[in-house]
Structure formats: structure tokens, C-alpha cells
NUVO-703962 format. One record per residue (C-alpha): y, z, x negated. Coordinates in pm, whole numbers, padded with zeros to 5 digits, always signed. Layout:
BEGIN
YZX/...
This chain:
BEGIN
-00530-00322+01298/-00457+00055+01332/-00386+00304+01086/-00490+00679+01139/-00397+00949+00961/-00638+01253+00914/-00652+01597+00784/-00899+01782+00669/-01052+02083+00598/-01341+02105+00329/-01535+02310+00146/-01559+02142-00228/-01853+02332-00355/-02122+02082-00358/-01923+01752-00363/-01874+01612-00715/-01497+01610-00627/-01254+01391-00339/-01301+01087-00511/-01650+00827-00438/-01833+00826-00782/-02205+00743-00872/-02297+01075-01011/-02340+01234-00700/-02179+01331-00299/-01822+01318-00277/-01552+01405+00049/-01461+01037+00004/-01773+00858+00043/-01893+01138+00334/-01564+01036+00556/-01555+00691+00470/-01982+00719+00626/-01916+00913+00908/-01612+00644+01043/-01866+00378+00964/-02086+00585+01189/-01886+00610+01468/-01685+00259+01434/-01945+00036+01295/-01629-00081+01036/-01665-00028+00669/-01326+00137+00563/-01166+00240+00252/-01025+00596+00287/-00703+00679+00082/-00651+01062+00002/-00327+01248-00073/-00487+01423-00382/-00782+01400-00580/-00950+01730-00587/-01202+01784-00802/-01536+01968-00823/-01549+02223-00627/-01238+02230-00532/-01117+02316-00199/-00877+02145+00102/-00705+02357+00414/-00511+02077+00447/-00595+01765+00254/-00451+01426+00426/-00550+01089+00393/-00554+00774+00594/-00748+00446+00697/-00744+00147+00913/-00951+00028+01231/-00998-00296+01409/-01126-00074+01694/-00857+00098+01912/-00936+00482+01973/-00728+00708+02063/-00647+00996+01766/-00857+01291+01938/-01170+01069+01954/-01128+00946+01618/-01104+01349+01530/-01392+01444+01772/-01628+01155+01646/-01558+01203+01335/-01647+01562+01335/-01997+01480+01486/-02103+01233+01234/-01976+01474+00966/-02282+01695+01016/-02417+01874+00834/-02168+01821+00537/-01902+02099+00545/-01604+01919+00602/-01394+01932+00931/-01118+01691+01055/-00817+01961+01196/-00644+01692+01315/-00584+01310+01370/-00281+01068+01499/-00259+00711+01505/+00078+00621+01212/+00276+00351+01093/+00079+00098+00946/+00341+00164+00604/+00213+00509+00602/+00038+00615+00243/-00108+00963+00232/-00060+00956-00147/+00232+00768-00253/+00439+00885+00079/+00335+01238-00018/+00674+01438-00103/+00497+01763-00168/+00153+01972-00220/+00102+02311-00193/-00171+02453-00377/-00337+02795-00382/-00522+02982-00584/-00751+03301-00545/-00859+03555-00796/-01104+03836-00635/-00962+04175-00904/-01272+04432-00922/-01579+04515-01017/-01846+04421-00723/-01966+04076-00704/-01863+03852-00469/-02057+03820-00157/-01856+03640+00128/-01591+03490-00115/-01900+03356-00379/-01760+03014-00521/-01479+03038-00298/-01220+03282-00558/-01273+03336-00927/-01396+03693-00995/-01181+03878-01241/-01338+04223-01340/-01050+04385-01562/-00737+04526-01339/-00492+04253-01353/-00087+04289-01322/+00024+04051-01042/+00415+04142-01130/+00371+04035-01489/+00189+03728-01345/+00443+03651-01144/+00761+03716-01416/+00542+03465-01655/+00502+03226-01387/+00859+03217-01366/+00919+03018-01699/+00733+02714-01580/+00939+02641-01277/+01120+02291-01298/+01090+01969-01496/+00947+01999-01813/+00635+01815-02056/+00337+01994-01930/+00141+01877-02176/-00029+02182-02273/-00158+02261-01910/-00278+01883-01913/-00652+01808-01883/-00726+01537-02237/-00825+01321-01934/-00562+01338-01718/-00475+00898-01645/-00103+01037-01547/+00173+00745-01719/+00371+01089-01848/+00333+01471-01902/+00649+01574-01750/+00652+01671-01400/+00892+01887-01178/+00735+02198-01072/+00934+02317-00749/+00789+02668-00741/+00538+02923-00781/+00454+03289-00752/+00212+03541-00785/+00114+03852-00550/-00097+04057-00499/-00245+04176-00169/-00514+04443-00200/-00777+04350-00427/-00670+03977-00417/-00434+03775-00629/-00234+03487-00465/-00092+03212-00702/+00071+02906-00532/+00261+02642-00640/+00453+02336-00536/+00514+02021-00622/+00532+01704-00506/+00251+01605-00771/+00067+01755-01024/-00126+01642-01390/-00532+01679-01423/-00608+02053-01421/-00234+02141-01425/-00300+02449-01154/-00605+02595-01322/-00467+02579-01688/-00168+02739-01552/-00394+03049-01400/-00635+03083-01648/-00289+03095-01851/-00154+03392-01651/-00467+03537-01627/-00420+03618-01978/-00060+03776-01899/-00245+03979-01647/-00521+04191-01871/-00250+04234-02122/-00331+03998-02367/-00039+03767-02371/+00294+03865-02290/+00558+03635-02032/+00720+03491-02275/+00417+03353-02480/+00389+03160-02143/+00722+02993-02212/+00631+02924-02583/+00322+02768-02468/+00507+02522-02269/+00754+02426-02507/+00476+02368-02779/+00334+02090-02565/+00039+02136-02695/-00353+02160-02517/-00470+02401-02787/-00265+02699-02703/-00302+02704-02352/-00503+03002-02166/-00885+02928-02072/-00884+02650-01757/-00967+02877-01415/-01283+02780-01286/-01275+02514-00962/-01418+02754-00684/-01075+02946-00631/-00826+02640-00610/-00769+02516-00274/-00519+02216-00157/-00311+02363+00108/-00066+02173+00272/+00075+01820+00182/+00405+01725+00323/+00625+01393+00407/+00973+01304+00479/+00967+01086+00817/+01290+00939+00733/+01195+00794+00366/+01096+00481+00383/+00743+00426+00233/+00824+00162-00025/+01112+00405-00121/+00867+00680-00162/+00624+00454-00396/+00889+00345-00624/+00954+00751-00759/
């Protein structure tokens, strides 16, 4: 048995999210077909976050296992070809430890989101960045931000579904800039709660037209409560970025945290 580890590029828009469901396509269920394709072995395929609807990966990771030996480019190559037409794209692919988990040895993931600030529709960038018509302040985005960095109950920027055993969660960093007529948030963490990135944009969004100031951000989060928060950010502008591991903690050390 052989375990390869994969990441991936995709385009969320018409997938009902990473995870295989009955309700329609998902990234899960295409990958896990197109190794069957290639391999002729039905696999399960583990990912390092569950995006949902719409949501975007530059840089989602997951894993699965083969009887068959390949080396890591075909696996890549192959599975690019049986891929068609969906739009998802393996970057990259190595054979890994067989302990290797692409979620629970995850010890960080950097998300991104994109707001598109002015008046013209979106052409290029349609359901790929959240169109914001009113000039926004990135600097006041960026100062609110600011009070939701480290470990706190984010239970108001929690979806009522999220399955997460607890609300509280260290948040490593984020920021907002600016850089012409886009916005830039990004944040890290080494996980996140259901929605937990959108309910903190559509959050700042507010901050940026002026209608909340940076510190209601801060009295949002210590109300811990889902009714104050900001409207959720649509999907189309979220994208998972980057997910990183530590090669010297052990894996079982890594699922115990």
C-alpha cells in the first residue's frame, strides 16, 4: 500500500462544496473518480479542509492510498487527464509516509479573500470576488481586523451548523489591504469554525462603508453571540490558499491537539 499526497487547484463554483454529498458534484467525489479512472482502485480521498460551495482552493491538500505503485508525476499527470472537463487541476503530487493525514497533520491554513471595490460589474473576476459597489476603507478594515487576532470564543462568526466540539479557536493572524481596486483579507490559522472567514468579512465589510466602527468588531466578539455579527460574505471570493505541516511532528502527536 502507498500513500500519495496531492494538491490541488480548483475552481468551487459549480461543485456543491469539497465534501461527496447526494445533492449534487463535489471536488471529493470528482478526484476520488478520476483515480478510479486511472488505477482501477476505489479510494477514499481525505482533504485538509472542507470548503464549501463555491468556494475556492490554490492550494488545497489531501491524500489517498494505492495498491498500484506509480510514481508521484504519473499519479499527477493521470490524474489531470481523467479530471476533464471538471475544473480542477492537481499542482503537484509525492508519494508520503503512510502516517501522513492531510487534515489532522495540518498545522496551518491560509485563507484569502477578495472583494472587487467599484462600480462596473465583474467580467473576468464573475463568481470569483464579491463585488462591493460603495468605496470601502481597507485601513479601517484592517485596524478592526486587528481585535480578532488570538484565542478567543468565536461564537458569533460561527455558522448555527458548524459540528466543531468548541467555539474557541486561535486565530494566528490577519490583515487587510488594499491594492488598486481590490481588497485582500487573509487569515491564518491552523483551523477554522463553519463560515468563520466569511462572517468575519462580511463583518469588516461593514467597518469599511462606515457603518460600524473597529471597536464594534471587538464588542461583537466578546458578545459571543450569532445575531450581532455582520452579513456572511458570499462563497465566490474565499479561496483556500496554502495548508502547511511540521515534518518533525509526529502524526499521532498532531491528532491528539
Amino acid at each position: 500500500m502507498r500513500r500519495y499526497k496531492i494538491t490541488l487547484e480548483y475552481d468551487g463554483t459549480p461543485f456543491v462544496g469539497w465534501q461527496r454529498q447526494e445533492n449534487g458534484p463535489s471536488i471529493q467525489a470528482a478526484v476520488e473518480a478520476a483515480i478510479t479512472g486511472f488505477s482501477g482502485e476505489t479510494v477514499n480521498l481525505f482533504g485538509a479542509g472542507r470548503t464549501d460551495a463555491g468556494v475556492h482552493a490554490l492550494g488545497q491538500v489531501a491524500h489517498f492510498d494505492l495498491e498500484k505503485d506509480c510514481k508521484a508525476d504519473t499519479v499527477r499527470d493521470a490524474l489531470n487527464y481523467h479530471l476533464k472537463p471538471n475544473p480542477i487541476a492537481v499542482i503537484a503530487a509525492e508519494e508520503t509516509d503512510t502516517e501522513f493525514h492531510a487534515r489532522f497533520d495540518a498545522t496551518k491554513r491560509h485563507y484569502m479573500y477578495r472583494l472587487t471595490n467599484r462600480r462596473a460589474p465583474l467580467t473576468l473576476d464573475a463568481n470569483r470576488a464579491w463585488l462591493v459597489h460603495p468605496l470601502l476603507d481597507a485601513d479601517r478594515m484592517h485596524e478592526a481586523a486587528q481585535h480578532l487576532v488570538g484565542r478567543h470564543d468565536f461564537s458569533t462568526f460561527r455558522s448555527s451548523q458548524c459540528q466543531a466540539k468548541s467555539p474557541v479557536k486561535t486565530l494566528d493572524a490577519i490583515s487587510v489591504r488594499r491594492v488598486g481596486e481590490e481588497i485582500e483579507v487573509t487569515a491564518q490559522a491552523r483551523s477554522f469554525l463553519h463560515h468563520q472567514v466569511r462572517s468575519f468579512v462580511g463583518t469588516l465589510e461593514r467597518v469599511g462603508v462606515g457603518k460600524w466602527r473597529p471597536k464594534d468588531v471587538a464588542d461583537a466578539l466578546k458578545s459571543k453571540d450569532r445575531a450581532v455579527c455582520g452579513p456572511m460574505a458570499p462563497a465566490c471570493g474565499l479561496y483556500l490558499v496554502r495548508v502547511d505541516y511540521d515534518a518533525t511532528t509526529p502524526s499521532e502527536c498532531a491528532r491528539s491537539t
